[in-house]
N, C-alpha and C positions, 0 to 999 in steps of 0.2 A: 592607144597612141595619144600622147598629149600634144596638143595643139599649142601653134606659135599664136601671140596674141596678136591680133588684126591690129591695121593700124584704123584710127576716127573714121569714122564717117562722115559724110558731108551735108546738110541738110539745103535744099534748095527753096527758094518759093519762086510759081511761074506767077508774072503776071502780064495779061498778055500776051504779047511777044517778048518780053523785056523779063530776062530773068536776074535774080539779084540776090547776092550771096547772105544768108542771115547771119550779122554780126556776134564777135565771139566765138563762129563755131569751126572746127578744123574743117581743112581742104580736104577735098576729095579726094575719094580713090576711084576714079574709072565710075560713075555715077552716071543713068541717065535720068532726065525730069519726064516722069509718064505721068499723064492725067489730066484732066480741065486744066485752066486757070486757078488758081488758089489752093491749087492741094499740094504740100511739101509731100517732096518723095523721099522715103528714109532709105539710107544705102546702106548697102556693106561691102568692103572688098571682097570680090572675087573671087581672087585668087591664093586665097585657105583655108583651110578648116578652121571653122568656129566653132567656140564653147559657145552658148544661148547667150549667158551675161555677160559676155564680151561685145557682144551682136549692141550696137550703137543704137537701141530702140529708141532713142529720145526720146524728148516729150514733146519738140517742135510741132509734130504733126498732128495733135493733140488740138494744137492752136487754131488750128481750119477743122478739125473735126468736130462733126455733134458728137455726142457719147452713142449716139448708135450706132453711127458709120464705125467708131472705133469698133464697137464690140462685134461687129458684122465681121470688119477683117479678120478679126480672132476666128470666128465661124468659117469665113474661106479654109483660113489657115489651116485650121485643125482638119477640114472635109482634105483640101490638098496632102497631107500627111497621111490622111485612113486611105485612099485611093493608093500611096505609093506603096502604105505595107500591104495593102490585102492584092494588090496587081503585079507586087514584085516576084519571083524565081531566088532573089538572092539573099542567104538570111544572113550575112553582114548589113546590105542594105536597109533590109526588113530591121534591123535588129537600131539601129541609127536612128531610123523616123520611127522606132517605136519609144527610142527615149525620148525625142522632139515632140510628140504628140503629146505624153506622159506632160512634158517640162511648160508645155503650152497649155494643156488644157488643166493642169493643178493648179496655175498661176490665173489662170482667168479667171477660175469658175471662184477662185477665195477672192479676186477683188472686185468683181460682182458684187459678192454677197456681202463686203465692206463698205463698198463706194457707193454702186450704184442703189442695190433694193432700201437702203434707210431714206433714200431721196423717193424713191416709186413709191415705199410707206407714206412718207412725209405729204408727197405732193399730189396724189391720182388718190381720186375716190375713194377706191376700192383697190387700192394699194396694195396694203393689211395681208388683202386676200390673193393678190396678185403673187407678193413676195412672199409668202408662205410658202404657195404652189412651187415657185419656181426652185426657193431650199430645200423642195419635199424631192424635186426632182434632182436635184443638183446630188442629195445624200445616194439619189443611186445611181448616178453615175460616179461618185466617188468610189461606192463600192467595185463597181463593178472595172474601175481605174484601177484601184488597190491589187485587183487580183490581176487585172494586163502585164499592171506593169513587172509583176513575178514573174512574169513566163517567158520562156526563150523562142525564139520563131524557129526552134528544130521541136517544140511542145506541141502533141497532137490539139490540142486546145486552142492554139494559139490565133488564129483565125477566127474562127468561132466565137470565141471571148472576144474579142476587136467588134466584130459584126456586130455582135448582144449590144456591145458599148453604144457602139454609132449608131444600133435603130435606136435606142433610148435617148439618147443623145444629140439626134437629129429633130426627134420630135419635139423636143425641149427647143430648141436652136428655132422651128417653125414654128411655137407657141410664142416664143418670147418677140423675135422677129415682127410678127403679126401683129399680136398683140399689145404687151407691156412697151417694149417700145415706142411703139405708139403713140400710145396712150401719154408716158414719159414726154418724149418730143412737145406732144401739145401740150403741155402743163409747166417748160422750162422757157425761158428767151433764149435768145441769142447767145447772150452770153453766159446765161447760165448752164449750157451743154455742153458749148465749149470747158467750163469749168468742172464739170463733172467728168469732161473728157481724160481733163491734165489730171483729174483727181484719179480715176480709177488707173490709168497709165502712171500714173507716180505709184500708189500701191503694190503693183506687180512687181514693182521693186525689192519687195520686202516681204512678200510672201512666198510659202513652200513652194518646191520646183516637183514633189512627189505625192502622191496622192496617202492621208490621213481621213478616211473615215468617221473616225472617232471621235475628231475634234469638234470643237464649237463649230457653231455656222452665224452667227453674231456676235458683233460687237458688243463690248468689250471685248471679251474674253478669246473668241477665234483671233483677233488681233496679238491679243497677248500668248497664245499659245505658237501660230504663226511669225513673229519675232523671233522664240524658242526652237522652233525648228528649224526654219529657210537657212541659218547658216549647217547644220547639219546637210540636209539636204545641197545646199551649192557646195560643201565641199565634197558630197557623192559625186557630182557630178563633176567634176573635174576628173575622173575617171572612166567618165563612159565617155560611147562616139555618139554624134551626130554625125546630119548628112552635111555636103558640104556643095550640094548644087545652086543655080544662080535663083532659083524660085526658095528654097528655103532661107537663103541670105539674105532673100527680099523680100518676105511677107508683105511688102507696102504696095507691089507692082501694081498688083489689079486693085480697085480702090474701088468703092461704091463709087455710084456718080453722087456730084453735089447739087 
C-alpha cells in the first residue's frame, strides 16, 4: 500500500513552564512535549502511515542531545520493534516492524561507524581499540541483518534469525552503552557532543536503509559506497509497509534523562 505523505512535524522546546515554538519550523500536527526541561520532542502525525523518510526526524533534537543520549534512543528504538515482531501473532504486522527494524538499525549502525568511531579513534585513549571492536561487531550484525531481512514472518527461520540478531546485538548495544560511551562523553564538552549529535543525525540521512555486509566499514570509502546505494535502497522502500502505531511515529517519546 503506498502511503499519503504526512504533513511537518513540529519541533517544541520546553523550558520551564514556558514552552516556545523553534523559529522556521512548521506547526504542528496534534504534538505533545514529554520529557525534562530542555529536551525537544520530535513529532509525527498521527494519523497515517508513514514511509521512515517522510517521518520528520529533524535535527532539532540533536541540539539538546549529547551523541549518547542520541544513539541510546536508536537502542530503545530498535529493542521496541524486536519486542513487537518476535510478541506478535500477526505476520502483516510482524512483517512492517521487520522492515522498521531492518530501515533503523542499517541507518544507524553506518552512521556510527562514519560519525561517531573516527571521533572515539581520535579522542579516547584506546579508541584505536575500542572502535575496532565495535566494527568487528557491527560486521555481524550486518551479517546476520542481511539474512533477516530476506525472510518472510510465515519462514520457519524467521524468529530464530531475529533472536540470533538481538542477543548479538544487545550485547554490542551493553558494551557500547557501558563503555565507549563513556568513555566518549568524558573526552568531548558540551558542545562538542552536541555536535557530534547533529553530525551523526545529519548522516542517517544519506545512508542505506538495508543491510550490505560487504561494504566498507570506513571512511572514505563506506561513505562513497553508501551515497551509491541509499538511493537504491529509499526507492525499495517506498514499497514496503511500516507500522503505523503512535510509538513507532514517535521514537523521541521516552528519552534518556538529561
Amino acid at each position: 500500500m503506498l502511503r499519503r505523505a504526512i504533513r511537518p512535524a513540529n519541533l517544541t522546546r520546553i523550558v520551564g513552564a514556558q514552552t516556545k515554538a523553534q523559529p522556521m519550523v512548521p506547526r504542528a500536527v496534534g504534538i505533545q512535549s514529554r520529557g525534562p526541561p530542555c529536551v525537544v520532542a520530535r513529532g509525527y502525525a498521527q494519523d497515517k502511515y508513514f514511509f521512515p523518510d517522510e517521518r520528520n526526524e529533524g535535527l532539532e533534537h540533536s541540539q539538546v542531545f549529547k551523541v549518547s543520549q542520541a544513539i541510546q534512543e536508536d537502542h530503545r528504538q530498535l529493542e521496541y520493534y524486536y519486542n513487537k515482531i518476535v510478541n506478535s501473532k500477526d505476520q502483516d504486522e510482524q512483517k512492517r516492524y521487520q522492515n522498521a527494524f531492518v530501515w533503523e538499525l542499517a541507518r544507524h549502525s553506518i552512521a556510527e561507524e562514519l560519525a561517531v568511531y573516527p571521533v572515539l579513534e581520535r579522542d579516547v585513549s584506546d579508541g584505536s581499540d575500542r572502535a575496532q571492536k565495535d566494527r568487528e561487531q557491527h560486521q555481524e550484525v550486518k551479517e546476520k541483518l542481511y539474512t533477516f531481512q530476506k525472510l518472510s514472518p510465515s519462514d520457519s527461520d524467521f524468529i530464530p534469525t531475529i533472536k540470533s540478531l538481538w542477543q548479538t546485538l544487545s550485547q554490542h548495544i551493553k558494551e557500547e552503552e557501558q563503555g565507549d560511551l563513556v568513555k566518549l562523553e568524558e573526552a568531548l564538552s558540551t558542545s562538542q557532543t552536541k555536535e557530534l549529535s547533529r553530525a551523526f543525525e545529519k548522516t542517517k540521512s544519506f545512508t542505506p536503509t538495508r543491510s550490505h555486509p560487504s561494504s566498507p566499514d570506513k571512511p572514505p570509502f563506506e561513505t562513497a559506497v553508501g551515497l551509491m546505494t541509499a538511493p537504491i535502497d529509499k526507492l525499495r522502500d517506498l514499497f514496503r509497509k511500516f507500522p503505523d502505531d503512535d510509538k513507532a511515529q514517535n521514537p523521541g517519546r521516552s528519552r534518556p534523562p538529561m
